[in-house]
C-alpha positions, 0 to 999 in steps of 0.5 A, spaced: 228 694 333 223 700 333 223 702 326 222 710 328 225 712 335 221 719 338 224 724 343 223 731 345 229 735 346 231 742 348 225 748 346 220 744 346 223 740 339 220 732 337 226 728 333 224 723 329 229 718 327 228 714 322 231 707 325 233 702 320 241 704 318 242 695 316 237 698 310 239 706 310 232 707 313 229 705 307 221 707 309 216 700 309 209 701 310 209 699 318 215 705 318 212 710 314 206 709 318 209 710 325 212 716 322 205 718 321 203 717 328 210 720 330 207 727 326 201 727 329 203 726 336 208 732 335 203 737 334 204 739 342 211 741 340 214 747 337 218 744 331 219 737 328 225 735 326 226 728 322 232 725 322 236 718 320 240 713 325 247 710 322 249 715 318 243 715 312 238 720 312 233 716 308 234 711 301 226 712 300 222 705 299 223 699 301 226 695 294 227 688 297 220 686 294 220 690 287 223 683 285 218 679 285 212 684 287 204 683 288 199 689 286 196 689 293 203 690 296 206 695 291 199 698 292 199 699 300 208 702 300 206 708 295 199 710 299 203 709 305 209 713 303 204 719 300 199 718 307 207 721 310 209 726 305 202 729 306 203 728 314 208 732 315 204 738 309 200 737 314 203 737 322 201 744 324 208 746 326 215 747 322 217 740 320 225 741 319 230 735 316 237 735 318 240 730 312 246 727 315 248 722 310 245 719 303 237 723 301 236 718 295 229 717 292 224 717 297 228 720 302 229 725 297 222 727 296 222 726 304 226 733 304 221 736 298 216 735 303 219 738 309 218 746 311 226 746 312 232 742 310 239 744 313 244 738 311 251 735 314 257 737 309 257 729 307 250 728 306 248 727 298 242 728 294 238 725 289 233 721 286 233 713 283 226 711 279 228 710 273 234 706 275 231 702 279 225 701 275 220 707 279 218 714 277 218 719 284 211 722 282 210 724 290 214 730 289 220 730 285 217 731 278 212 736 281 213 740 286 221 740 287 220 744 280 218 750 284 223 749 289 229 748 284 227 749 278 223 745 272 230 744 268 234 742 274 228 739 278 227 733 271 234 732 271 235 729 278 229 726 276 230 724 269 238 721 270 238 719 278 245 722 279 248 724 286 248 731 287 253 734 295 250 738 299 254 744 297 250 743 290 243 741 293 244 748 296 246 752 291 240 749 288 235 751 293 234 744 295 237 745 302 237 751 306 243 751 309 250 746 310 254 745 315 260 741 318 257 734 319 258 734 327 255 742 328 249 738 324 244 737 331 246 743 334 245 747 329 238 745 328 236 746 335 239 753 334 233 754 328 228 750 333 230 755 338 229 761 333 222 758 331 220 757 339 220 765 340 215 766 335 207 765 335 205 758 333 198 760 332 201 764 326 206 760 325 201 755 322 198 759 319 204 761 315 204 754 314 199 752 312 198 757 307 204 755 304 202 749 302 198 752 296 203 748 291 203 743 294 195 742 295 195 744 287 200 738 286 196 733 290 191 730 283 198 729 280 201 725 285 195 720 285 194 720 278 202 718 278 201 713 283 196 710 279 200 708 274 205 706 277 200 701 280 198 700 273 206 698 272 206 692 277 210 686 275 213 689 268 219 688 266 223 694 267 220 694 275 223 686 276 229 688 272 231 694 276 230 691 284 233 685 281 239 690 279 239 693 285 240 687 289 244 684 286 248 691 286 249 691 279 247 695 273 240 694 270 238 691 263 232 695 261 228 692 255 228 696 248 222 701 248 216 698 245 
């Protein structure tokens, strides 16, 4: 199976679909990788548009080796998911997410790093770090601050809950819902809107939007880093074996 599927639609759009729904399109290396690649290859388009196969739009990393994990593979997933995050900062044209089903975790952040995000009415929202023995330091507890807000930003990061796509909107972290079978068309609408303008300035529009995320850049390798630093520790090996086993994790007390 081909981890990411490419395909150029009407007013000259690339989609990116993310292609693992046995595991909700949840991002390994060679994925994140191929994404990287998709994004590069795009930049003859007018827009992108990235998207998930089999009804989830993305459950971030891959958590099947958290259980019992190396520093060298935990190492090659975070650097492999900033090296994404950044490619779609750094595609010169607008990256729209069409969320048509769960963003959680990385998927999340996945939706912080794109330009624009219009969701389908069943799509949710949410991070899952702590509960899983992680901490989302590539967006959420930076930049999705100044996108909805400090306060609102730690609390999806701090307590993992799940949040609609009504109250993702409400809350700026998405600009628009629709109804889950108008979700294609209306992205192609906005693709087409986005088509009709300069992509010269358009680029630049983007570009220098990016000022934030730039500033944030320090703060995601300084985060990742630790979580390097956190490899095999009890609160990591707890919260995948949780996961896995679909049940509720059995953190240590604090030191």
């Amino acid at each position: 199976m081909t981890d990411v599927l490419v395909e150029r639609g009407a007013g000259e759009t690339v989609w990116i679909r993310l292609n693992r729904p046995e595991r909700r399109n949840a991002f390994d290396p060679a994925m994140s990788a191929a994404v990287v690649e998709a994004l590069e290859d795009a930049a003859s388009a007018r827009a992108v548009v990235i998207t998930g196969s089999g009804g989830s739009f993305c459950a971030g990393g891959s958590l099947q080796q958290l259980s019992t994990p190396t520093v060298g593979e935990m190492r090659q997933l975070y650097k492999s998911t900033l090296r994404m995050l950044d490619a779609v900062r750094q595609c010169p044209r607008p990256v729209i997410a069409a969320v048509n089903g769960a963003a959680a975790g990385g998927g999340n952040e996945l939706v912080v790093a794109c330009d624009v995000a219009i969701a389908a009415r069943s799509a949710t929202f949410g991070q899952t770090g702590p509960r899983v023995g992680s901490s989302p330091v590539t967006g959420a507890t930076n930049v999705m601050g100044l996108q909805i807000g400090e306060k609102r930003a730690k609390e999806l990061a701090l307590f993992c809950r799940r949040y609609t796509a009504e109250q993702a909107e409400r809350m700026g972290l998405v600009n628009a819902v629709v109804e889950d079978d108008l979700l294609e068309q209306t992205v192609t609408e906005w693709c087409g809107e986005l088509a009709a303008l300069s992509p010269r300035y358009l680029e630049i529009t983007k570009v220098s939007s990016n000022v934030w995320w730039n500033a944030a850049r320090d703060s995601f390798s300084a985060g990742l880093g630790m979580l390097v630093q956190a490899v095999g520790s009890p609160d990591m090996t707890e919260g995948a074996a949780a996961f896995l086993e679909k049940r509720k994790p059995n953190f240590p007390p604090p030191e």
